[in-house]
mmCIF file of the C-alpha atoms, coordinates in Angstrom:
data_MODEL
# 
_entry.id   MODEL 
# 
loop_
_atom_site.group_PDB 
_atom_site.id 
_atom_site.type_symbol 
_atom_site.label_atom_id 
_atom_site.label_alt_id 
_atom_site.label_comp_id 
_atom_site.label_asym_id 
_atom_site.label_entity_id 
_atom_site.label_seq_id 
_atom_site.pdbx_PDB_ins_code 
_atom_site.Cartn_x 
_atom_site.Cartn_y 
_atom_site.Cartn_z 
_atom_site.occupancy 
_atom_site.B_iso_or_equiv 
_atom_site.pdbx_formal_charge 
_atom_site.auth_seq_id 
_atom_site.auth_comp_id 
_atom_site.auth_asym_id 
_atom_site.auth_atom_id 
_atom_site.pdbx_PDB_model_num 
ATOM 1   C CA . UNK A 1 1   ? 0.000   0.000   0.000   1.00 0.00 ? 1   UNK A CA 1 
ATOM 2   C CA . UNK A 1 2   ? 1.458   3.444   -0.973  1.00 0.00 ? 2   UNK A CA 1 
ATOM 3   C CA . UNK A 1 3   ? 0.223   7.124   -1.191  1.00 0.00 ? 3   UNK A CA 1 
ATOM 4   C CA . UNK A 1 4   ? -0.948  6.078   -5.417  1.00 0.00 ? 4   UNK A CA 1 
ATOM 5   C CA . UNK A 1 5   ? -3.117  3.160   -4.081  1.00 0.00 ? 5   UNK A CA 1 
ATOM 6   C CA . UNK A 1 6   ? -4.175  4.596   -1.220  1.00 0.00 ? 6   UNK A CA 1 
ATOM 7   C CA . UNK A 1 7   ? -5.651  8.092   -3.573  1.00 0.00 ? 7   UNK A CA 1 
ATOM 8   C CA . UNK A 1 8   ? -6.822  5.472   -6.188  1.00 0.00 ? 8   UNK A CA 1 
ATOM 9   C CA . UNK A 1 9   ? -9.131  3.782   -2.976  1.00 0.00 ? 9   UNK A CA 1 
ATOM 10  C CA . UNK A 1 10  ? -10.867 6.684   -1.802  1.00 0.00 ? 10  UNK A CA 1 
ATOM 11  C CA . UNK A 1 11  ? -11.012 7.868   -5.300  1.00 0.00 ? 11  UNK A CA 1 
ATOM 12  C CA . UNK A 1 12  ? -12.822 4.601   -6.169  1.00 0.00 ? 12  UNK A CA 1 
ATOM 13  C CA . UNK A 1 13  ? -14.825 4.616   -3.127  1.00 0.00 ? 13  UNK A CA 1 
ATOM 14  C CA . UNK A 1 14  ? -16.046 8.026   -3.964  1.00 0.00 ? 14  UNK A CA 1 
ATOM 15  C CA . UNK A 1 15  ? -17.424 7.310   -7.865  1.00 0.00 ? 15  UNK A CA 1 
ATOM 16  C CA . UNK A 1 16  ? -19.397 4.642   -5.722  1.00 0.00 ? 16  UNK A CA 1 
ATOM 17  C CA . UNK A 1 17  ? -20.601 6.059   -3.559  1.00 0.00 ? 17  UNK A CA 1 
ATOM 18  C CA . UNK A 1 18  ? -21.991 9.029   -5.921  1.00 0.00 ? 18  UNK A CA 1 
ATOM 19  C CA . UNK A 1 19  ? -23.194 6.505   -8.543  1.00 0.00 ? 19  UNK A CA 1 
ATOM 20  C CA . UNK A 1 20  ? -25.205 4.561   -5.235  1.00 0.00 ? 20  UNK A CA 1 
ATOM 21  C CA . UNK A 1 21  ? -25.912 7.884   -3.973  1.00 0.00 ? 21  UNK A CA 1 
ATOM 22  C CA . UNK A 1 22  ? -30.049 7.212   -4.935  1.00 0.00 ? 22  UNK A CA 1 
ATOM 23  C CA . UNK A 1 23  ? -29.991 3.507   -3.443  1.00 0.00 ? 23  UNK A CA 1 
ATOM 24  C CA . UNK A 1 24  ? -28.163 4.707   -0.114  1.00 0.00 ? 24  UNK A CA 1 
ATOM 25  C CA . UNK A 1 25  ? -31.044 7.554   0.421   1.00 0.00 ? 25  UNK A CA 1 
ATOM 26  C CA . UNK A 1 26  ? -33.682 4.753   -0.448  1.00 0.00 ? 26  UNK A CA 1 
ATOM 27  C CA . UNK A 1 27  ? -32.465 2.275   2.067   1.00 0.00 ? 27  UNK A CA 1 
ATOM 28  C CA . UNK A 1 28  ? -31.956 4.577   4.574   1.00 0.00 ? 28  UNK A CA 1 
ATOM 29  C CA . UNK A 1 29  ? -35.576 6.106   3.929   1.00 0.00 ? 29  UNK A CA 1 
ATOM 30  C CA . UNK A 1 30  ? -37.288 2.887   5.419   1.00 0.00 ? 30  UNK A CA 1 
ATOM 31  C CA . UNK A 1 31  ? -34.940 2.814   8.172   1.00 0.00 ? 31  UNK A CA 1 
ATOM 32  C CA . UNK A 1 32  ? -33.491 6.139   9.105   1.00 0.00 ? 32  UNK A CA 1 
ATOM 33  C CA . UNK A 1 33  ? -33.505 9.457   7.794   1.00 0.00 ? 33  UNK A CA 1 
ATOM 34  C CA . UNK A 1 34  ? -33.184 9.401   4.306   1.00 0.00 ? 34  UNK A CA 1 
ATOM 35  C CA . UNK A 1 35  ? -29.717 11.608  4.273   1.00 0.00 ? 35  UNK A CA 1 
ATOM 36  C CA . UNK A 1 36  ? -27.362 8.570   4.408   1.00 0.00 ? 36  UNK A CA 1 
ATOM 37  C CA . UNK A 1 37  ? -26.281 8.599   0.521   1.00 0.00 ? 37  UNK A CA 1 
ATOM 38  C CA . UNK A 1 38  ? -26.516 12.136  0.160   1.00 0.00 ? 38  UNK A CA 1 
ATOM 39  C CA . UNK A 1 39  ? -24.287 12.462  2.975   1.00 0.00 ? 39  UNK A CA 1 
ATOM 40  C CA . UNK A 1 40  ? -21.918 9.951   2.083   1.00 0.00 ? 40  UNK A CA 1 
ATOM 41  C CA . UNK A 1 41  ? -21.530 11.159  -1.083  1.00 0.00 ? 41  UNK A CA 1 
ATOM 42  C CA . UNK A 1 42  ? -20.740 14.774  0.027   1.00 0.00 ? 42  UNK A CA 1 
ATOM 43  C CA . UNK A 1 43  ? -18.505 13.220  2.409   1.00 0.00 ? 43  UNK A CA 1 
ATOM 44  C CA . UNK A 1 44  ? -16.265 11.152  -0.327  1.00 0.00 ? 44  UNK A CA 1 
ATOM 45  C CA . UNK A 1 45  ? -16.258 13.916  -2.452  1.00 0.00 ? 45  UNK A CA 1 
ATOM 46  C CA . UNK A 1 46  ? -14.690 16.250  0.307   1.00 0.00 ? 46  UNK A CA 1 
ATOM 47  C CA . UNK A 1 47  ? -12.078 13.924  0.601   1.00 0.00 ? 47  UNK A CA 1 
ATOM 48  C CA . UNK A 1 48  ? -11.197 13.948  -2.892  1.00 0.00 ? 48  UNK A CA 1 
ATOM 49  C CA . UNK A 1 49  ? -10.769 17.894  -3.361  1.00 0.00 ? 49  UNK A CA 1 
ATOM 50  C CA . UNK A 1 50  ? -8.849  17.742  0.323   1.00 0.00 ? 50  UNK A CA 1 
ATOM 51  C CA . UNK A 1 51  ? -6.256  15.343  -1.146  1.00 0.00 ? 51  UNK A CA 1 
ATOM 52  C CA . UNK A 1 52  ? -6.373  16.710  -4.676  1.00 0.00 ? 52  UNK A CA 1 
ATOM 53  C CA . UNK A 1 53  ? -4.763  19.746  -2.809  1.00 0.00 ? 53  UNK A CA 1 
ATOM 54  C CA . UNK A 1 54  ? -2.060  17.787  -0.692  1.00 0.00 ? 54  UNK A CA 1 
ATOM 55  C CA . UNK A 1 55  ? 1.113   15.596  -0.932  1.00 0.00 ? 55  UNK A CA 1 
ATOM 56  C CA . UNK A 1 56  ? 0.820   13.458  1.661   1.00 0.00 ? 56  UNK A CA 1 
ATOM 57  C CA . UNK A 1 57  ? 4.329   11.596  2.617   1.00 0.00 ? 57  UNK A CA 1 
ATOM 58  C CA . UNK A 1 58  ? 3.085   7.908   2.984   1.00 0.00 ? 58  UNK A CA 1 
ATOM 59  C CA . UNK A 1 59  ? -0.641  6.158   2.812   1.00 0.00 ? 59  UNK A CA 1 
ATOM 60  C CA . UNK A 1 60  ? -0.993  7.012   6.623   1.00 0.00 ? 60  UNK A CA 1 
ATOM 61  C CA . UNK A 1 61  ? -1.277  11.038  5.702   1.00 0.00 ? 61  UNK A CA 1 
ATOM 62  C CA . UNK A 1 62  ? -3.004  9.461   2.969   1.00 0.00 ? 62  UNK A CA 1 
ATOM 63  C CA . UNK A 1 63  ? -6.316  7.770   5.499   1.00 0.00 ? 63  UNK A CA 1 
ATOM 64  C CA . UNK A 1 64  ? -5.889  10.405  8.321   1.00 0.00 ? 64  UNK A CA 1 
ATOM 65  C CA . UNK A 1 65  ? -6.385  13.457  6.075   1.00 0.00 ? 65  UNK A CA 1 
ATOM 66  C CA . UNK A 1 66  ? -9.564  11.339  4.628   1.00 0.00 ? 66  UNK A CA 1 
ATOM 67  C CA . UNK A 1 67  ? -10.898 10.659  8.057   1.00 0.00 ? 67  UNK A CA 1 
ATOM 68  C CA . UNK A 1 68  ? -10.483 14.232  9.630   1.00 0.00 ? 68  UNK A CA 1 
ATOM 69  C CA . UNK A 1 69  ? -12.195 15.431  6.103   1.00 0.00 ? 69  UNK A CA 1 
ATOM 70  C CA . UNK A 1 70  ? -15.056 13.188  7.018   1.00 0.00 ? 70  UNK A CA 1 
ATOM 71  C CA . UNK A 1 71  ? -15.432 14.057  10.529  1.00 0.00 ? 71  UNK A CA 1 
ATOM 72  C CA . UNK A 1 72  ? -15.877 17.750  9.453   1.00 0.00 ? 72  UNK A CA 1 
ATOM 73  C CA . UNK A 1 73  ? -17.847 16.913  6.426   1.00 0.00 ? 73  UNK A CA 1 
ATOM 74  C CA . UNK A 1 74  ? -20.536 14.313  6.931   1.00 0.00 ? 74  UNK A CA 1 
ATOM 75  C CA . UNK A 1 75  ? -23.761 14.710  8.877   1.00 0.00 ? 75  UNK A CA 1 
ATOM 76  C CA . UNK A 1 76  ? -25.227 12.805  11.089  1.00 0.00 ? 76  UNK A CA 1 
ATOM 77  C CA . UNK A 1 77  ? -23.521 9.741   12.336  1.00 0.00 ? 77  UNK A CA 1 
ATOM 78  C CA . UNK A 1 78  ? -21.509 8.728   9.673   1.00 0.00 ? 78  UNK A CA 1 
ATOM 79  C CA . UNK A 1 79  ? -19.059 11.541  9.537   1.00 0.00 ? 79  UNK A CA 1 
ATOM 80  C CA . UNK A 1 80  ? -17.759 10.606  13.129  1.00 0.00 ? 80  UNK A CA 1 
ATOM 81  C CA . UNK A 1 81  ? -17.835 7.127   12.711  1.00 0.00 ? 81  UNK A CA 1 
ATOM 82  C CA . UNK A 1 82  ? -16.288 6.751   8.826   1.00 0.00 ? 82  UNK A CA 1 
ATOM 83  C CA . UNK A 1 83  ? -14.064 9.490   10.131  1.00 0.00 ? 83  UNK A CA 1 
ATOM 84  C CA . UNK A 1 84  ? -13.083 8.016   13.309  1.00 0.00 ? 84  UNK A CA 1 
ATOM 85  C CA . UNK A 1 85  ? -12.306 4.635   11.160  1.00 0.00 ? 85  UNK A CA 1 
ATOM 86  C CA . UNK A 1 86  ? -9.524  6.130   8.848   1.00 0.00 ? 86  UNK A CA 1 
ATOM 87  C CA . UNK A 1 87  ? -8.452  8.274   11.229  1.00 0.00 ? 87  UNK A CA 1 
ATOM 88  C CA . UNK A 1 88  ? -7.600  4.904   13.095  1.00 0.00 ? 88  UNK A CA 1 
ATOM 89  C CA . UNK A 1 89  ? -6.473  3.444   9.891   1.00 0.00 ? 89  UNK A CA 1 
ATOM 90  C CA . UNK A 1 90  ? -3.879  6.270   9.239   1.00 0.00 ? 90  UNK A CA 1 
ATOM 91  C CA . UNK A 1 91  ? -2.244  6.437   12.910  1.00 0.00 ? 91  UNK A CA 1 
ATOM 92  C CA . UNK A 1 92  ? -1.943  2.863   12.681  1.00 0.00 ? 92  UNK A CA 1 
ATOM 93  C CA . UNK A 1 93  ? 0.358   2.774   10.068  1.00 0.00 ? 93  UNK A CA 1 
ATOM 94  C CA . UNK A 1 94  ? 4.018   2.657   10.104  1.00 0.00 ? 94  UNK A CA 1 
ATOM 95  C CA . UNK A 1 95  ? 5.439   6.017   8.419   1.00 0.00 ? 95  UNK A CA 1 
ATOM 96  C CA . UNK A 1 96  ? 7.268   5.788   5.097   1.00 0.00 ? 96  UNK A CA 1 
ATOM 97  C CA . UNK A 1 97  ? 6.049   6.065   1.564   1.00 0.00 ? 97  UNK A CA 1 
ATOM 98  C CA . UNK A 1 98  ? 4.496   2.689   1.348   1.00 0.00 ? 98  UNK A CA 1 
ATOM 99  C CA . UNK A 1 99  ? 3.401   -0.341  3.808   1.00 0.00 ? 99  UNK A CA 1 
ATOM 100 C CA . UNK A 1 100 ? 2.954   -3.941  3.860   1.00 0.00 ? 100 UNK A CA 1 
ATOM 101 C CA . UNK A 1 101 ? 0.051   -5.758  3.670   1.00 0.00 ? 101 UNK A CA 1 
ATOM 102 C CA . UNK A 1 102 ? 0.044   -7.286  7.290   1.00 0.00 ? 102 UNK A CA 1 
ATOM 103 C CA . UNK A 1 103 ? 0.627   -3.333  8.528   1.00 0.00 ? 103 UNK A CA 1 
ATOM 104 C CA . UNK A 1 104 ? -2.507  -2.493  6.729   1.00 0.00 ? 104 UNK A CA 1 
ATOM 105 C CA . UNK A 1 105 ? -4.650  -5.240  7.296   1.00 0.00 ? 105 UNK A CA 1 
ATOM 106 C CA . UNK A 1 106 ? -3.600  -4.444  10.753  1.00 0.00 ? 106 UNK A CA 1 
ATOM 107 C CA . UNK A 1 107 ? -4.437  -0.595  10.599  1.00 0.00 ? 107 UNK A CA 1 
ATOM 108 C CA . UNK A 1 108 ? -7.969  -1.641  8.722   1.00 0.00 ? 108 UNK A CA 1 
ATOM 109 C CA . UNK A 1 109 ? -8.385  -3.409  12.178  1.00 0.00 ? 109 UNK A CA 1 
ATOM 110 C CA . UNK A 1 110 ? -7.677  -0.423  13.878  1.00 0.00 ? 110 UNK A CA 1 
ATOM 111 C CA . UNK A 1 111 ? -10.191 1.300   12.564  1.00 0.00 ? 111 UNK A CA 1 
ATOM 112 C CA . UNK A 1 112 ? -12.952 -1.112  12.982  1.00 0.00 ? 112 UNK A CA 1 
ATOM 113 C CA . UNK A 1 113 ? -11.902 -0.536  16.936  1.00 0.00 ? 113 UNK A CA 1 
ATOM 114 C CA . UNK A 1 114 ? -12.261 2.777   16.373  1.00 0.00 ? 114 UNK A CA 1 
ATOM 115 C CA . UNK A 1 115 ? -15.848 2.099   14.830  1.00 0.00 ? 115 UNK A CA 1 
ATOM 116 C CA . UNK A 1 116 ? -16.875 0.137   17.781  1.00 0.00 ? 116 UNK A CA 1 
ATOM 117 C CA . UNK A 1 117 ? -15.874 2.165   20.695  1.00 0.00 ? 117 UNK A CA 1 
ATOM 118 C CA . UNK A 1 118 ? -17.276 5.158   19.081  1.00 0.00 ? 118 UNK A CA 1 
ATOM 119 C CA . UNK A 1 119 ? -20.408 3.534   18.659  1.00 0.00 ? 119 UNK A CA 1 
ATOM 120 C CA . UNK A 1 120 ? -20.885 0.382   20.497  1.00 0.00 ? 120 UNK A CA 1 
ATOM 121 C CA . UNK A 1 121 ? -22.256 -1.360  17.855  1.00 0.00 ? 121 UNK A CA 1 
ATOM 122 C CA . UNK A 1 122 ? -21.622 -5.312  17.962  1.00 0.00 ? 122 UNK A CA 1 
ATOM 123 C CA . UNK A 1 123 ? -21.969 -7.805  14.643  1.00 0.00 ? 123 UNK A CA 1 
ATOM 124 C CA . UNK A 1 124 ? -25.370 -8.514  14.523  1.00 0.00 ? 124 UNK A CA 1 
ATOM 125 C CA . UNK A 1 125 ? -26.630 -4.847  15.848  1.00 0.00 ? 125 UNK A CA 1 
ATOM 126 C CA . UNK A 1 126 ? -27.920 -4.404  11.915  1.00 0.00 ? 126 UNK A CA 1 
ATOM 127 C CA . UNK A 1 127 ? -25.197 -1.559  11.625  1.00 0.00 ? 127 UNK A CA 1 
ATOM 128 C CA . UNK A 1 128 ? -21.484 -0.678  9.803   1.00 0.00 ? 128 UNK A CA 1 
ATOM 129 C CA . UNK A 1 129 ? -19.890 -3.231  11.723  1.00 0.00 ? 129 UNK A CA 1 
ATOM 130 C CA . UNK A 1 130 ? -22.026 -6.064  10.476  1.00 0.00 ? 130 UNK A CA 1 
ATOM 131 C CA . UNK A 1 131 ? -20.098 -5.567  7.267   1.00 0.00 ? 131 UNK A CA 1 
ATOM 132 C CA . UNK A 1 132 ? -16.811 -4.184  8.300   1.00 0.00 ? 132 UNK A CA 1 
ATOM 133 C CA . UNK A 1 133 ? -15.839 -6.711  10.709  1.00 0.00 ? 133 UNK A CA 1 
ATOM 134 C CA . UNK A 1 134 ? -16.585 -9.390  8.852   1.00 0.00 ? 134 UNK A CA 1 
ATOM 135 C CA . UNK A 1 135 ? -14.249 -7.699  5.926   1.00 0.00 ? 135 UNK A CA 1 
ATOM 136 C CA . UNK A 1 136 ? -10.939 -7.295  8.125   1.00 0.00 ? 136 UNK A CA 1 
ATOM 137 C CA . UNK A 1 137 ? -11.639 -10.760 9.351   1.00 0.00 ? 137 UNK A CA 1 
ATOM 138 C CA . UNK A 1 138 ? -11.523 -12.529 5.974   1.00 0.00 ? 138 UNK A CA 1 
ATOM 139 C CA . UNK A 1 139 ? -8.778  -9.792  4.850   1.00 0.00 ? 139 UNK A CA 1 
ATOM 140 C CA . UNK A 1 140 ? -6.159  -11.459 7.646   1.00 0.00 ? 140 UNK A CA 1 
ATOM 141 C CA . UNK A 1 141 ? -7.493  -15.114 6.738   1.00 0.00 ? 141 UNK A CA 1 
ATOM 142 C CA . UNK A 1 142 ? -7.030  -14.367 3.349   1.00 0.00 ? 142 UNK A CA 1 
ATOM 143 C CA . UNK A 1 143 ? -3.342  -12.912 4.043   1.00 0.00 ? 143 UNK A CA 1 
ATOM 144 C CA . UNK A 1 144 ? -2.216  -15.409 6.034   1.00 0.00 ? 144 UNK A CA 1 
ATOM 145 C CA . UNK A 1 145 ? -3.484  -18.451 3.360   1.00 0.00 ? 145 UNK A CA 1 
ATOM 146 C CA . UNK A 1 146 ? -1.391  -16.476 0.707   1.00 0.00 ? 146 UNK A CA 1 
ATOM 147 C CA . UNK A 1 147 ? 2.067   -16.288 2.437   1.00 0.00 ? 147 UNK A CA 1 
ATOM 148 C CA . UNK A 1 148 ? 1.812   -12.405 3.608   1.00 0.00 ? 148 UNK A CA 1 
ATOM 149 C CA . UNK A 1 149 ? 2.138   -9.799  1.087   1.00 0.00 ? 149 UNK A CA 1 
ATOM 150 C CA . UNK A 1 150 ? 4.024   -11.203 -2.191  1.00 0.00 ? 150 UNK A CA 1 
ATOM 151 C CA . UNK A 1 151 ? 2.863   -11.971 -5.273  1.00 0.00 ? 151 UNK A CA 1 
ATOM 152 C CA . UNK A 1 152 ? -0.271  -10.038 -4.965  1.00 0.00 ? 152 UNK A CA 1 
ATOM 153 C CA . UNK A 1 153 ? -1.209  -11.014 -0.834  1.00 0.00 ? 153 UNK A CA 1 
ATOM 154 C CA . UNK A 1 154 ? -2.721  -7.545  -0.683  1.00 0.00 ? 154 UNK A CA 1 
ATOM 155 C CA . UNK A 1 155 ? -5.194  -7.757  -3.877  1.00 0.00 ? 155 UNK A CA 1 
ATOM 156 C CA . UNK A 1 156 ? -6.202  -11.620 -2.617  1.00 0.00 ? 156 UNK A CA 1 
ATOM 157 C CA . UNK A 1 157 ? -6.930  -10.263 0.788   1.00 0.00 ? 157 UNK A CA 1 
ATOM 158 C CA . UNK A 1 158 ? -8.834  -6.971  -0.180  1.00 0.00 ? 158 UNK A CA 1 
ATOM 159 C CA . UNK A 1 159 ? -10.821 -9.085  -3.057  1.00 0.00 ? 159 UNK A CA 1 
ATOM 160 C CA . UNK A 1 160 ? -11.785 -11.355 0.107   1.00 0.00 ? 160 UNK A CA 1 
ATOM 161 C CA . UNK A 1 161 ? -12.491 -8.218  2.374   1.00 0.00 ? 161 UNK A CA 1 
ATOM 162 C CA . UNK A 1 162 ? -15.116 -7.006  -0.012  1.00 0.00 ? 162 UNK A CA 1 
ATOM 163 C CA . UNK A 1 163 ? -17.041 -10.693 -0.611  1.00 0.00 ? 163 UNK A CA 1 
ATOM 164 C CA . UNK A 1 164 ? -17.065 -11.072 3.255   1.00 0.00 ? 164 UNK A CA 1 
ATOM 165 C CA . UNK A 1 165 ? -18.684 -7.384  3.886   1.00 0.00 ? 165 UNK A CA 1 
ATOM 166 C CA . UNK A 1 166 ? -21.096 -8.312  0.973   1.00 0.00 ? 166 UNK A CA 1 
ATOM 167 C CA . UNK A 1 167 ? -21.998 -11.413 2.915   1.00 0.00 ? 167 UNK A CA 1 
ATOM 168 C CA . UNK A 1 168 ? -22.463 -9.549  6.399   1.00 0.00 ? 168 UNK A CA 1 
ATOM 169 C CA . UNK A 1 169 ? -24.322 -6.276  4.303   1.00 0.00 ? 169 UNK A CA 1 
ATOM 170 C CA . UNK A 1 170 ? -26.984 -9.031  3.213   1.00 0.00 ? 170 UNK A CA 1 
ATOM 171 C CA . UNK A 1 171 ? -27.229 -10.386 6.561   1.00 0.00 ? 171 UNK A CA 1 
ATOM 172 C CA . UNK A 1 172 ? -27.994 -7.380  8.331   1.00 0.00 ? 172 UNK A CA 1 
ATOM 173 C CA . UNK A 1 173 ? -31.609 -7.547  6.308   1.00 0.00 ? 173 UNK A CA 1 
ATOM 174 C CA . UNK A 1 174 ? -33.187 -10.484 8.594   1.00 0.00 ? 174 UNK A CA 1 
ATOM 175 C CA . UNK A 1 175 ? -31.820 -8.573  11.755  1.00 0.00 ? 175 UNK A CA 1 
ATOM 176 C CA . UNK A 1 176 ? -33.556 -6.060  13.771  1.00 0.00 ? 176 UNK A CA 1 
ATOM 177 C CA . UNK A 1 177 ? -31.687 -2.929  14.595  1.00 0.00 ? 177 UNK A CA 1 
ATOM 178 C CA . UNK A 1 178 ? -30.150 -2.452  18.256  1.00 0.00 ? 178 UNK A CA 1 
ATOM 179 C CA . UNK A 1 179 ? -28.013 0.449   17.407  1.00 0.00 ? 179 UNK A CA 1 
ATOM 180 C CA . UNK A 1 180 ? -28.545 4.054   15.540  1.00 0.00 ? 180 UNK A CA 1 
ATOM 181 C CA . UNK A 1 181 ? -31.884 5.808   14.123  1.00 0.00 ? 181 UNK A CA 1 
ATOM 182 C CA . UNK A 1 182 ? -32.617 2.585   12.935  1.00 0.00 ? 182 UNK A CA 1 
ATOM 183 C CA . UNK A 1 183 ? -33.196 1.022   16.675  1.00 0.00 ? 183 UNK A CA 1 
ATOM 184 C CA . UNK A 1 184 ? -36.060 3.041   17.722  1.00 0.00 ? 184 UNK A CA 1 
ATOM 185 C CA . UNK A 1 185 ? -38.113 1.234   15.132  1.00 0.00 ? 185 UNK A CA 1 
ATOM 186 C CA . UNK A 1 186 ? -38.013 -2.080  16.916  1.00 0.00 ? 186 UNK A CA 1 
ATOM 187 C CA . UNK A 1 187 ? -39.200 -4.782  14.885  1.00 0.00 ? 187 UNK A CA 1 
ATOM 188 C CA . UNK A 1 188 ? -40.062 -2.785  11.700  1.00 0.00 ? 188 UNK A CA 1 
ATOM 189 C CA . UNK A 1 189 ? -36.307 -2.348  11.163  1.00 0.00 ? 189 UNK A CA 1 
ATOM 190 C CA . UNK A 1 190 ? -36.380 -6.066  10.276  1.00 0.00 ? 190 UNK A CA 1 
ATOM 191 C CA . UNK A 1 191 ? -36.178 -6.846  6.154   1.00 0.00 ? 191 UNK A CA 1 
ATOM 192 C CA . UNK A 1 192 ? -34.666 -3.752  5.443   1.00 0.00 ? 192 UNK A CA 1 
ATOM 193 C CA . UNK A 1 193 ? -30.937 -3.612  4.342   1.00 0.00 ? 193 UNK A CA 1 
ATOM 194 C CA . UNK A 1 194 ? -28.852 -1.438  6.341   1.00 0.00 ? 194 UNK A CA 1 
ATOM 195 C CA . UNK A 1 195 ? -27.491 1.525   4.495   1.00 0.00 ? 195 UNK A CA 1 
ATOM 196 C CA . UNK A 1 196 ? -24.456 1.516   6.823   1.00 0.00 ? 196 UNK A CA 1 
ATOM 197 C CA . UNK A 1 197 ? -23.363 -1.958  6.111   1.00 0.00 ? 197 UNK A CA 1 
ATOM 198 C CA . UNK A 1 198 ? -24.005 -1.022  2.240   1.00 0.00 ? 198 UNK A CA 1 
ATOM 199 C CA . UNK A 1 199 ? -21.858 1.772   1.988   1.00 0.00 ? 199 UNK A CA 1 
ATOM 200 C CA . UNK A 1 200 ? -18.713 -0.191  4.161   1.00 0.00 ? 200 UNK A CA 1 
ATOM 201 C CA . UNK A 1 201 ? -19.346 -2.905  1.078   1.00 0.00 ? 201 UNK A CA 1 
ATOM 202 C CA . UNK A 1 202 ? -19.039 -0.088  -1.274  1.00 0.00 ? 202 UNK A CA 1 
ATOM 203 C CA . UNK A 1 203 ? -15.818 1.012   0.209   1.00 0.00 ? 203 UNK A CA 1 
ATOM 204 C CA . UNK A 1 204 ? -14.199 -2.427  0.832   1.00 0.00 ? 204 UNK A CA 1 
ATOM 205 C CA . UNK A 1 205 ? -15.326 -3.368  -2.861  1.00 0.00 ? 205 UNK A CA 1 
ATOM 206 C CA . UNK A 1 206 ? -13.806 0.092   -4.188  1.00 0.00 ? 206 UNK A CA 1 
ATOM 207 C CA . UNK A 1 207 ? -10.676 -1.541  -2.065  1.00 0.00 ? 207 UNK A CA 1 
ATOM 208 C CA . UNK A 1 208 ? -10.485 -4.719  -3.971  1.00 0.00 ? 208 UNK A CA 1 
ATOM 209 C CA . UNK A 1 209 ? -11.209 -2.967  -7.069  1.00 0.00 ? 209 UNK A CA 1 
ATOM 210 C CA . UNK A 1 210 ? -7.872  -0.157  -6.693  1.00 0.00 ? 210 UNK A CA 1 
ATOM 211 C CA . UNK A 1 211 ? -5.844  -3.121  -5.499  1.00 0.00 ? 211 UNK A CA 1 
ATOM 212 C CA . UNK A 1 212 ? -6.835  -4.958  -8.845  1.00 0.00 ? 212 UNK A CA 1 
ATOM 213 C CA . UNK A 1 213 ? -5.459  -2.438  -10.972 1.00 0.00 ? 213 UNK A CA 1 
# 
């Protein structure tokens, strides 16, 4: 991972998350308040004009300038909690101009701590942990199958991040929600997809896809 791959992630992440902008503010209109795509999107696109403007020295600049742009940038929830998670992400990493795979499977850890301590979500709370946990899991499983980070071990481990947040974004639509705006519906939170858990997807599948390249 280095400063190009790290830009060429959010970047991703960002035409994503403005081409799912609709189907984010439609799932989180049966659940929540309707602002989660819109917000995202503004969000994402922050982040690109921040970093357009910088030169970070390594992928850690790279994550913590994204997260402290989200923080500021996103309402509602998602800004502190997407925010917190790169934030995370970035101090985690070593400094230099590029890092392993193990150092930034570790960091993408990091920032799922962050996630959770922020906002005491739990898997099966029908929330952005349902999907991002299950992602950094399947990332290290995947790493350690391959042999570490040779011979593409960070592409094999980011493809697997993004099939295993698919997986827990699909199971979040049986659960009912414990956590967020979502919670105070009680059982008529149950069948609906959680926009959360769609939007980590989008940004673990934008992963997989810049590591691809």
């Amino acid at each position: 991972m280095d400063v190009a791959l790290a830009r060429a992630w959010l970047d991703a992440a960002a035409d994503a998350l403005a081409a799912r902008t609709e189907e984010l503010t439609s799932l989180d209109a049966a659940i929540g308040d309707s602002d989660h795509g819109v917000n995202m999107n503004r969000g994402f696109g922050a982040v690109r004009t921040a970093l357009a403007g910088a030169s970070p020295a390594g992928p850690g600049a790279v994550f913590t300038l994204a997260g402290t742009t989200l923080v500021s940038k996103v309402g509602g929830a998602s800004g502190p909690l997407y925010g917190s998670a790169f934030r995370a992400l970035g101090k985690a990493l070593p400094e230099g101009a590029e890092v392993d795979a193990a150092a930034f499977g570790a960091g993408l850890r990091a920032g799922l701590d962050a996630l959770v301590k922020l906002g005491g979500a739990a898997p099966g709370d029908k929330t952005i942990v349902d999907a991002y946990a299950p992602a950094v899991d399947a990332y290290d499983a995947a790493l350690r199958e391959h042999g570490g980070d040779g011979d593409g071990g960070l592409a094999a481990a980011a493809r697997a991040a993004a099939g295993a947040a698919a997986e827990g974004m699909r199971a979040t639509v049986p659960l009912q929600a414990r956590k967020g705006r979502a919670s105070y519906l009680g059982e008529r939170s149950i069948g609906h997809q959680d926009p959360g858990a769609t939007s980590t997807w989008l940004i673990f599948q934008a992963l997989a896809d810049a590591a691809a390249t």
